[in-house]
C-alpha positions as CSV (number, residue, x, y, z in Angstrom):
1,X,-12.6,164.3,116.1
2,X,-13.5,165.2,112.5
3,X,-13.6,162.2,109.8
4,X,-9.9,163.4,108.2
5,X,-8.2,162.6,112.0
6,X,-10.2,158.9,112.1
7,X,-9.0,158.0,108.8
8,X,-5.5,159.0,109.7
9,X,-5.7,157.0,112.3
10,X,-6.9,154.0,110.5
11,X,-4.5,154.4,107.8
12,X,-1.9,154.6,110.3
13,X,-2.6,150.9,111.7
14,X,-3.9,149.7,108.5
15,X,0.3,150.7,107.5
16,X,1.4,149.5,110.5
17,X,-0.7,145.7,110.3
18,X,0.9,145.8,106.2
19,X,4.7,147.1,107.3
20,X,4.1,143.6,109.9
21,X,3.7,140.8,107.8
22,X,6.2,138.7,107.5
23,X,8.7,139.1,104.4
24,X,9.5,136.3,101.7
25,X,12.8,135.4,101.1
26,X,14.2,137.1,98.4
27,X,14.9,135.4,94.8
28,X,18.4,135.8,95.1
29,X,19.0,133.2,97.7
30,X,21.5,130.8,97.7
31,X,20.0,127.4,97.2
32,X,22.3,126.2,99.6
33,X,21.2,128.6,101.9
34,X,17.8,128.4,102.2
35,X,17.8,124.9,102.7
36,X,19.8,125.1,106.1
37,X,17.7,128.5,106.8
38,X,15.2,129.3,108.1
39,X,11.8,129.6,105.4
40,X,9.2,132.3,105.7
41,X,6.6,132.1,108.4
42,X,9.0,129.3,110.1
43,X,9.8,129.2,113.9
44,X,14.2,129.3,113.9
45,X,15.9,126.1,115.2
46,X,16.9,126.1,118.4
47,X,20.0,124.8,119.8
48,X,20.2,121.2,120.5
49,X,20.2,120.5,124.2
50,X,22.9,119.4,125.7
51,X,23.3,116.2,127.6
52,X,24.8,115.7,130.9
53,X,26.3,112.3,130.7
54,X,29.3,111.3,129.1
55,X,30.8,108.1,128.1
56,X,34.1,106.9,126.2
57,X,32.2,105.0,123.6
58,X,31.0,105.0,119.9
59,X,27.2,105.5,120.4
60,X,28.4,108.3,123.0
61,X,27.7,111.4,120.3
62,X,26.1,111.2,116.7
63,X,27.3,111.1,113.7
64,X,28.3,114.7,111.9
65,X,25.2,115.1,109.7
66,X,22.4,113.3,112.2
67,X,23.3,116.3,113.9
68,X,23.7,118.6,111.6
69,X,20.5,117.8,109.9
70,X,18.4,117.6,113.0
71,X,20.3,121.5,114.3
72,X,19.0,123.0,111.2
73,X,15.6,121.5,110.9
74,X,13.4,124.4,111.1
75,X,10.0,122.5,112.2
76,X,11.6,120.4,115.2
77,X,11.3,123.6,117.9
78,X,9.0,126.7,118.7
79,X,9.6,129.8,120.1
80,X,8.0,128.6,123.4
81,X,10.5,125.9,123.6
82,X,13.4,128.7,123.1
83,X,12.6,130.3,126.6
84,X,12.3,126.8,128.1
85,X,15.6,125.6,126.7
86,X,17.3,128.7,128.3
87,X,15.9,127.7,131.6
88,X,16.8,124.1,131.5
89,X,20.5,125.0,130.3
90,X,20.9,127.4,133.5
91,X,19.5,124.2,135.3
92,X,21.7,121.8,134.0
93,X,25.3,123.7,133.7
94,X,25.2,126.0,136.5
95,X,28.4,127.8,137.2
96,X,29.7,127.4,140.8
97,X,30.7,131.2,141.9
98,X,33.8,129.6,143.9
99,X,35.6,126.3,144.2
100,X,34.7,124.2,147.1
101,X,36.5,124.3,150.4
102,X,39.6,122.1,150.4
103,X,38.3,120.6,153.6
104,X,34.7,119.2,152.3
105,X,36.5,118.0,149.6
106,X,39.3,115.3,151.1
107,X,37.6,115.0,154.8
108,X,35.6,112.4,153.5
109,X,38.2,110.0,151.8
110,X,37.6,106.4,153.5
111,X,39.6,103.5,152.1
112,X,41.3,102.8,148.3
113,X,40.0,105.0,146.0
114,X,38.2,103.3,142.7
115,X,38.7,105.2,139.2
116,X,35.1,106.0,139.2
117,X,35.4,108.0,142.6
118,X,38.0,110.1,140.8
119,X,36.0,110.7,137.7
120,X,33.1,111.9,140.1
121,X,35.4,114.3,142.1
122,X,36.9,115.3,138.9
123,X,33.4,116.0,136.9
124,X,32.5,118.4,140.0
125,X,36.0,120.0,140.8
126,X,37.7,120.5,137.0
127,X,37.7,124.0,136.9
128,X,37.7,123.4,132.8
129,X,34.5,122.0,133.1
130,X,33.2,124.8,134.9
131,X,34.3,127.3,132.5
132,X,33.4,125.5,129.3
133,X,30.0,125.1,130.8
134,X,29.9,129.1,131.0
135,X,30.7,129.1,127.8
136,X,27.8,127.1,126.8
137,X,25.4,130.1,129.1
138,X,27.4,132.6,127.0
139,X,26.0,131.1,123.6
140,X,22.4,130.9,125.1
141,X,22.5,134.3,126.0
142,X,23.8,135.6,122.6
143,X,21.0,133.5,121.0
144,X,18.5,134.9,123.2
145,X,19.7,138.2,122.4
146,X,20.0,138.0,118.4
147,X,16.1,137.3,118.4
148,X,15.0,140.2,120.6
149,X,12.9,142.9,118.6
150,X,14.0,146.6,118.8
151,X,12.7,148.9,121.2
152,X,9.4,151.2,120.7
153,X,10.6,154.9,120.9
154,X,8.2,157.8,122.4
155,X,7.9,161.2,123.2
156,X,6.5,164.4,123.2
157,X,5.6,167.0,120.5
158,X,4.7,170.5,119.8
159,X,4.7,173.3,117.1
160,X,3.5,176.2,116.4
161,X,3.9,177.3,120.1
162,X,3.2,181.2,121.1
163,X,1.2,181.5,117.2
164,X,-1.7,183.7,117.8
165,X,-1.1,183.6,121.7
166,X,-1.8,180.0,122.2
167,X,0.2,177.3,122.9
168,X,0.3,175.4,119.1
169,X,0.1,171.8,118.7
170,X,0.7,169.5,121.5
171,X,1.0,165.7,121.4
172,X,2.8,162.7,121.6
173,X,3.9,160.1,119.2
174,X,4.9,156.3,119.2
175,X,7.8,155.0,116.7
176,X,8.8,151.4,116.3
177,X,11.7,150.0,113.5
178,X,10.2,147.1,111.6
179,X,13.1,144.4,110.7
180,X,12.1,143.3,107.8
181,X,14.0,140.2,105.3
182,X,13.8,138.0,108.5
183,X,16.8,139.3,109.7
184,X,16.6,138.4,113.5
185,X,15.8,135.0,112.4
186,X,18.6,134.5,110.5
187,X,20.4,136.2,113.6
188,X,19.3,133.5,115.9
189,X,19.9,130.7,113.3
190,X,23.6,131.7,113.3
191,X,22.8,131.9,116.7
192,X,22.0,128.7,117.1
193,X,25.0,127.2,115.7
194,X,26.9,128.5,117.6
195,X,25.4,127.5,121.0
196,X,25.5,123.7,119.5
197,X,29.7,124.6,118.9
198,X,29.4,125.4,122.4
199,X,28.3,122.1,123.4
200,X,30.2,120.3,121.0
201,X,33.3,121.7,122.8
202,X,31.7,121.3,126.2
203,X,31.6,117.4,125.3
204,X,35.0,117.7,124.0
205,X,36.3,119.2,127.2
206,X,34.3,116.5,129.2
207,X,36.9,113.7,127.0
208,X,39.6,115.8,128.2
209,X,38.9,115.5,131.2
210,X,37.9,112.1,132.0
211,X,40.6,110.7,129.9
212,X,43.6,112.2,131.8
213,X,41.9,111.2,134.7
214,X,42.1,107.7,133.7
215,X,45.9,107.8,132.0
216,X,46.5,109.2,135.3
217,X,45.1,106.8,137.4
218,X,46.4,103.9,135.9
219,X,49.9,105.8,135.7
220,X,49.9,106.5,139.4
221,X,48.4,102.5,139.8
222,X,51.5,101.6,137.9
223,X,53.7,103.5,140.4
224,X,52.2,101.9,143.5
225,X,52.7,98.5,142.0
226,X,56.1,99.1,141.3
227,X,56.4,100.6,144.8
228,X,55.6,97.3,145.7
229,X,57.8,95.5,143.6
230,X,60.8,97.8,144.8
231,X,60.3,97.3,148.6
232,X,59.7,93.4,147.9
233,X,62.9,93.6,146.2
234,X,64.8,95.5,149.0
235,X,63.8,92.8,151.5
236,X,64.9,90.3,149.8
237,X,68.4,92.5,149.5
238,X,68.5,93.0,152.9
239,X,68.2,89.4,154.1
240,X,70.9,88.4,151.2
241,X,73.5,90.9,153.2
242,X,72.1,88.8,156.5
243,X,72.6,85.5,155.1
244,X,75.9,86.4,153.5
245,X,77.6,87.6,156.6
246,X,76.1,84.5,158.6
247,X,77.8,82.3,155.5
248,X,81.0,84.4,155.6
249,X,81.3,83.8,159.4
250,X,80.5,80.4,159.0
251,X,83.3,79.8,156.5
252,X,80.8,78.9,153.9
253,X,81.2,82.0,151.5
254,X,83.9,84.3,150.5
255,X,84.2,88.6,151.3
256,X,83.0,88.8,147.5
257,X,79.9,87.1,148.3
258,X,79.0,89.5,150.9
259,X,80.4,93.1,148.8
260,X,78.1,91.8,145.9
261,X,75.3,91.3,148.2
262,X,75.7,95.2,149.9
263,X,75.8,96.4,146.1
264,X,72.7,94.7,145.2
265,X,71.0,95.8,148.1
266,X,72.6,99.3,147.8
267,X,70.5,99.1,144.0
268,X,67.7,97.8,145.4
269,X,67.4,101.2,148.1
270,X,68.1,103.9,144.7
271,X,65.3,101.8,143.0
272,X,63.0,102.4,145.8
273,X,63.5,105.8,146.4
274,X,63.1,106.2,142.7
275,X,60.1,104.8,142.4
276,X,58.9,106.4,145.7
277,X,59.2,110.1,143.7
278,X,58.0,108.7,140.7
279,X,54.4,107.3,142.5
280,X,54.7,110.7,144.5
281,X,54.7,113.2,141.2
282,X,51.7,110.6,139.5
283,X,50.0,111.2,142.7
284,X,50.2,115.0,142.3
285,X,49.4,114.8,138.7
286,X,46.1,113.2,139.4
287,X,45.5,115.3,142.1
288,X,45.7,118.0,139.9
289,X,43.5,117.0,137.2
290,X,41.0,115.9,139.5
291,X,40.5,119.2,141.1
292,X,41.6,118.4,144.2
293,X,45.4,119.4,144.4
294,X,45.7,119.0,147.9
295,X,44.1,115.9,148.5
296,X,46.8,113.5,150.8
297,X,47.8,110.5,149.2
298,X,45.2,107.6,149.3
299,X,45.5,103.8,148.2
300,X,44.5,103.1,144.4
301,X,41.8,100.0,143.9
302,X,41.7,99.0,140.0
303,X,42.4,96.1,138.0
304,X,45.8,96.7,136.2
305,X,46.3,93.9,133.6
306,X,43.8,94.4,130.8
307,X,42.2,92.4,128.6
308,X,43.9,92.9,125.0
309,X,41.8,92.7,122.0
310,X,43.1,93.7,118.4
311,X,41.7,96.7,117.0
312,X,40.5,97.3,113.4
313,X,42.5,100.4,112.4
314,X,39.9,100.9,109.9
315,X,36.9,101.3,112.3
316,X,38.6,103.1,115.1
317,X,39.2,105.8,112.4
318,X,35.9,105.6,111.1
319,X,34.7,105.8,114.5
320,X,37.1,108.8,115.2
321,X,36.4,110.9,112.2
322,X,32.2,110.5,112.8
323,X,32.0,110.8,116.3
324,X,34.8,113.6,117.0
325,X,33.6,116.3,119.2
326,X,36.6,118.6,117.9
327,X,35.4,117.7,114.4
328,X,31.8,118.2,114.9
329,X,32.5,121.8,116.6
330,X,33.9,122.7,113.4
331,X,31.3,121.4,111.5
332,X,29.0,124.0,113.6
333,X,31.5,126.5,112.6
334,X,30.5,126.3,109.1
335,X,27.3,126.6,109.5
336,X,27.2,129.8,111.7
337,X,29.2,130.9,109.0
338,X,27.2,130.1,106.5
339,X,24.3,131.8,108.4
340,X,25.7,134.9,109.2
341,X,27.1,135.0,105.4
342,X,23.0,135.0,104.8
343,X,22.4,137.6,107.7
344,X,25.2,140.0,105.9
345,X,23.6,139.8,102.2
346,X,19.9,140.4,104.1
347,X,21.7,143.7,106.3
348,X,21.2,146.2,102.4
349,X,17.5,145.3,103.1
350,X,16.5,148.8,104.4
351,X,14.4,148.5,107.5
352,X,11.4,150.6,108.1
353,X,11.0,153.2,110.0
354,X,7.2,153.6,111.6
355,X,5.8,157.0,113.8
356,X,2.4,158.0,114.6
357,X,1.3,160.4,117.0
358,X,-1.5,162.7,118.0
359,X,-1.8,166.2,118.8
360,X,-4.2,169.1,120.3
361,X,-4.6,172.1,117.9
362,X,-5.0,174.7,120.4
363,X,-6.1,177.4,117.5
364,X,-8.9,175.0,116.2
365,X,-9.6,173.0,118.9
366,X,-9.4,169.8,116.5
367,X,-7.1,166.8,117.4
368,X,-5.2,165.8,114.7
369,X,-3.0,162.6,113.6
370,X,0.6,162.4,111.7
371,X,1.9,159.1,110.6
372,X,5.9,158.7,108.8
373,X,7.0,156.1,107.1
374,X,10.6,156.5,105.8
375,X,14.0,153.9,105.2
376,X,17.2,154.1,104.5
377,X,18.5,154.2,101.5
378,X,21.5,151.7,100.6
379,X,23.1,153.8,98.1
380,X,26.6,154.1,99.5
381,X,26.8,151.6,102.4
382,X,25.6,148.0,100.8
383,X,27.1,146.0,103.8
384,X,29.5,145.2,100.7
385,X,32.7,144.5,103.3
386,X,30.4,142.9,106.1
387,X,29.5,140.3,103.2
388,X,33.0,140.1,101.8
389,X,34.3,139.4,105.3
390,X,31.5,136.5,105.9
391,X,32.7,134.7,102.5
392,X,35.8,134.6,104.0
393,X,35.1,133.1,107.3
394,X,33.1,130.6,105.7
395,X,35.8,129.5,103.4
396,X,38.2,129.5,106.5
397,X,35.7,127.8,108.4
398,X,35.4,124.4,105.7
399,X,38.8,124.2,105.5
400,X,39.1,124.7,109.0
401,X,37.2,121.0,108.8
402,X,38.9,119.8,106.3
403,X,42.4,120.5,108.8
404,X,40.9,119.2,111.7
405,X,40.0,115.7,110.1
406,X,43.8,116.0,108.5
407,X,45.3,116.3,112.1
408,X,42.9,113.8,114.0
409,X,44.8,110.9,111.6
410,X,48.2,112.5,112.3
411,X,47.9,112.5,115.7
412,X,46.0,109.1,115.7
413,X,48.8,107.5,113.8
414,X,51.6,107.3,116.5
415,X,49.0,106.3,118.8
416,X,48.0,103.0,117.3
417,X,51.9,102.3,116.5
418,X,52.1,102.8,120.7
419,X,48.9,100.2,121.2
420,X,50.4,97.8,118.4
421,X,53.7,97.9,120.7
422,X,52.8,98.4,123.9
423,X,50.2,94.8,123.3
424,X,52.8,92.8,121.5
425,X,54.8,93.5,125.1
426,X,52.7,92.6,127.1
427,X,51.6,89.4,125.9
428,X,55.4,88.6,125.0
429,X,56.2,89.8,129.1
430,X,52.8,87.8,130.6
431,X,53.0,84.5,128.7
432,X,56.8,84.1,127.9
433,X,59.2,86.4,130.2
434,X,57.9,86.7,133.1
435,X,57.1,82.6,133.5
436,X,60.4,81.8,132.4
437,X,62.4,84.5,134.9
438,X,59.5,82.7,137.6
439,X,61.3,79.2,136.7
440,X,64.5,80.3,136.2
441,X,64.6,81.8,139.8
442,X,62.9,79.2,141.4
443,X,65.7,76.5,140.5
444,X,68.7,78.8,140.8
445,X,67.3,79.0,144.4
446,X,66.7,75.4,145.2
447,X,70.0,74.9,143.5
448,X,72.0,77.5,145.4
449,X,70.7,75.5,148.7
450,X,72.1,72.3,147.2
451,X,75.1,73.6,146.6
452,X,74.9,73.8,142.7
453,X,74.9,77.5,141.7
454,X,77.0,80.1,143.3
455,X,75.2,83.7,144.9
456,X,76.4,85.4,141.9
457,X,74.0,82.9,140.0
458,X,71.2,84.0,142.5
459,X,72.0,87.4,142.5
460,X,71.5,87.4,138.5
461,X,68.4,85.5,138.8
462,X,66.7,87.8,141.2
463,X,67.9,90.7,139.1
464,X,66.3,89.6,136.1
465,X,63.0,88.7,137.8
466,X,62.4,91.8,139.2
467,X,64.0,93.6,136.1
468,X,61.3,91.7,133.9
469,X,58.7,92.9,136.4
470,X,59.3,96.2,136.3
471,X,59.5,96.1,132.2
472,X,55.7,94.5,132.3
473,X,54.5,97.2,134.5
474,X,56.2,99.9,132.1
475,X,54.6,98.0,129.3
476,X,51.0,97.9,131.0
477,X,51.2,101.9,131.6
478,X,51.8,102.6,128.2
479,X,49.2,99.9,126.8
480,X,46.7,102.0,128.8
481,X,47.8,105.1,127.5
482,X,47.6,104.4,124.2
483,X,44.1,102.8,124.8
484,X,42.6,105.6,126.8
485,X,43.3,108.0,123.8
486,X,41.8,106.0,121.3
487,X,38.7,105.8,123.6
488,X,38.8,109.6,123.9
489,X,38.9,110.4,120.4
490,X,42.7,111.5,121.2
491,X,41.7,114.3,124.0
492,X,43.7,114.1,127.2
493,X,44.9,117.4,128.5
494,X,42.6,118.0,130.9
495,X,43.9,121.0,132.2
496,X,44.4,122.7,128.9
497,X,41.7,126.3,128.9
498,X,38.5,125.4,126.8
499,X,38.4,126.3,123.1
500,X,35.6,129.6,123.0
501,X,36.4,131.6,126.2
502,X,36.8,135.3,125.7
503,X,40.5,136.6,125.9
């Protein structure tokens, strides 16, 4: 090879080595920006792996900008770590190809079921779970891909083919686009965000789920109690008709006596068919929830009567707006926005495009090199309405924040009034009403077998006992309502289709 070729040659690696290096950021850069970006000769954060467990409490997720500080830290990860993270998240949210078989799923029901057993069943069955969890693989795989280099192109060459009766130049040559302006970074960084959004609404599913399993239990808990109540209630009717036709026969009562004692017990039978459906439709409600719709109907094991503290309104907001997985999605939204705002004012950068190749000369028997260097040229096309259309989205995206902490007080509002209400009940049903109906009915009875009250006065009594009953269990159900939503940061359809899945 003569000495021109050779120094082609190294002047073609010598360009490609230069065209390599990595490219400062330019002057122009938003202050903002860069500090959330990625900086020149950096590794790109990675997505925050997710955790598996999930807890109604306050610790249970960090606070807006812990997270949002640690996301966009750009020293905390390596690119090793990147392809290690994608394994561990198709590890930890694997995607079941099809629901279990109905039979392995009920088969194994022994005895009253606990709330935890149902949260278990309903953590593996959910189908939301399952789907926000392929959401979450979706993410990874669109981070994976925003970092992957472009192809190398090749091929074959010739010229000059029949000149002089020979067969020209004859080669091959290698071309690779260099992405310069740390463009895939910035790619991945918006990435990134968007795989901890994923996450974020992963979590947030999680609360939906696990906190209409537990309004749910204790609604259906509330129905077998009352179930309970009613049949109690219809013995006790049914032995008043007995006793009042003995007493009529006997010439101790009037026919009043006994028609009042067939329409209370009459009452008694519509209240327990009543609450027979009702327990019957909370039973299919949880059932559904759970995952497991066709599960028969099992015995509930829980404690029913809770413990009532007072809240401070101020904390459980607090709490609320820090801890929020709905909020701290958003938050993720802004900065993939404000990312891919960055990636859209890098796109004018022209990108080079790199060839070199080698040929035969057949006429002078001399090998011979070729490099090209060339870009385009962002005269016309300036990416002027990608980067228009990524201002916008970021300004949608903060206010899209600024809404979400706006609603979570609405909706948090009537919640609190429903606790406030639904505690004042209760204590006023467990420490005044109910003792007093107890008393009251326990001395109309000794008295009716004295002689000293009429039935009618028994019949009343036992009405408003049970009736008072019935009122505390209504007011326990909606005690634990209102407390399961404040635990859940006010997430409870757990049926409702995960935020992020495709159309």
């Amino acid at each position: 090879m003569r000495p021109f070729c050779r120094y082609g040659l190294v002047a073609a690696v010598g360009m490609a080595s230069f065209l390599l290096r990595p490219v400062s950021t330019p002057a122009e850069e938003p202050a903002a920006v860069a500090r959330e970006g990625p900086s020149a000769g950096q590794p790109i954060c990675h997505p925050v792996k997710p955790t598996q467990t999930t807890t109604l409490s306050s610790t249970s997720t960090p606070a807006p900008r812990a997270i949002a500080s640690r996301a966009t830290d750009p020293h905390h990860q390596t690119r090793h770590a990147v392809a290690e993270r994608a394994q561990a998240s198709r590890a930890a949210y694997s995607v079941p190809a099809a629901p279990p078989a109905a039979a392995s799923r009920t088969d194994e029901l022994k005895g009253p079921l606990t709330l935890g057993d149902l949260e278990t069943m309903a953590l593996e069955n959910n189908p939301t779970l399952a789907q926000a969890q392929a959401a979450v693989q979706a993410a990874y795989g669109q981070y994976v891909q925003a970092g992957l280099y472009p192809n190398p192109s090749g091929g074959y060459t010739a010229s000059e083919i029949g000149n002089d009766g020979r067969s020209g130049q004859q080669g091959a040559f290698l071309g690779q686009e260099i992405v310069v302006a740390r463009k895939l970074q910035w790619s991945q960084h918006a990435a990134a965000h968007e795989v901890e959004r994923a996450e974020q609404l992963l979590e947030a599913q999680r609360y939906r789920v696990l906190t209409a399993v537990r309004i749910n239990f204790y609604e259906a808990l509330t129905a077998q109690r009352t179930v309970k109540l009613a049949e109690e209630l219809a013995k006790i009717s049914e032995e008043a008709v007995e006793a009042a036709k003995a007493m009529l026969q006997a010439q101790q009562a009037a026919r009043p006596d006994l028609l009042q004692a067939r329409i209370e017990a009459n009452r008694a039978r519509i209240l327990l068919a009543a609450a027979q459906a009702q327990q019957k439709a909370a039973w299919q409600r949880l059932t559904a929830v759970v995952g497991v719709p066709d599960m028969p109907p099992t015995p509930l094991a829980g404690e029913l009567i809770p413990e009532i503290q007072e809240l401070d309104v101020g904390q459980v907001r607090e709490r609320l707006l820090a801890a929020s997985p709905e909020l701290q999605a958003a938050e993720r939204s802004v900065l993939r926005a404000r990312a891919a705002l960055e990636r859209a004012r890098r796109e004018p950068i022209p990108n080079l495009q790199t060839q070199a190749g080698i040929a035969y000369d057949a006429a002078s028997e001399y090998s011979i090199a070729s490099v090209q260097v060339g870009v385009s040229l962002p005269i016309f096309d300036r990416n002027q309405g990608n980067i228009q259309s990524a201002e916008a989205e970021l300004v949608a995206a903060q206010w899209e924040v600024e809404r979400i902490r706006l609603d979570l007080q609405n909706r948090l509002a009537p919640v609190l009034q429903a606790y406030a209400t639904a505690s004042a009940q209760v204590r006023r049903y467990s420490e005044q009403i109910l003792p007093d109906a107890k008393e009251t009915l326990h001395l109309i009875t000794e008295g009716y077998r004295q002689g000293e009250f009429g039935y009618l006065n028994l019949l009343t009594a036992q009405r408003t006992y049970f009736e008072a009953n019935l009122a505390y269990l209504q007011a326990l159900r909606d005690w634990w309502t209102a407390r399961l939503q404040i635990d859940g940061f006010l997430l409870s359809d757990g049926l409702a289709r995960p935020e992020g899945l495709p159309n």
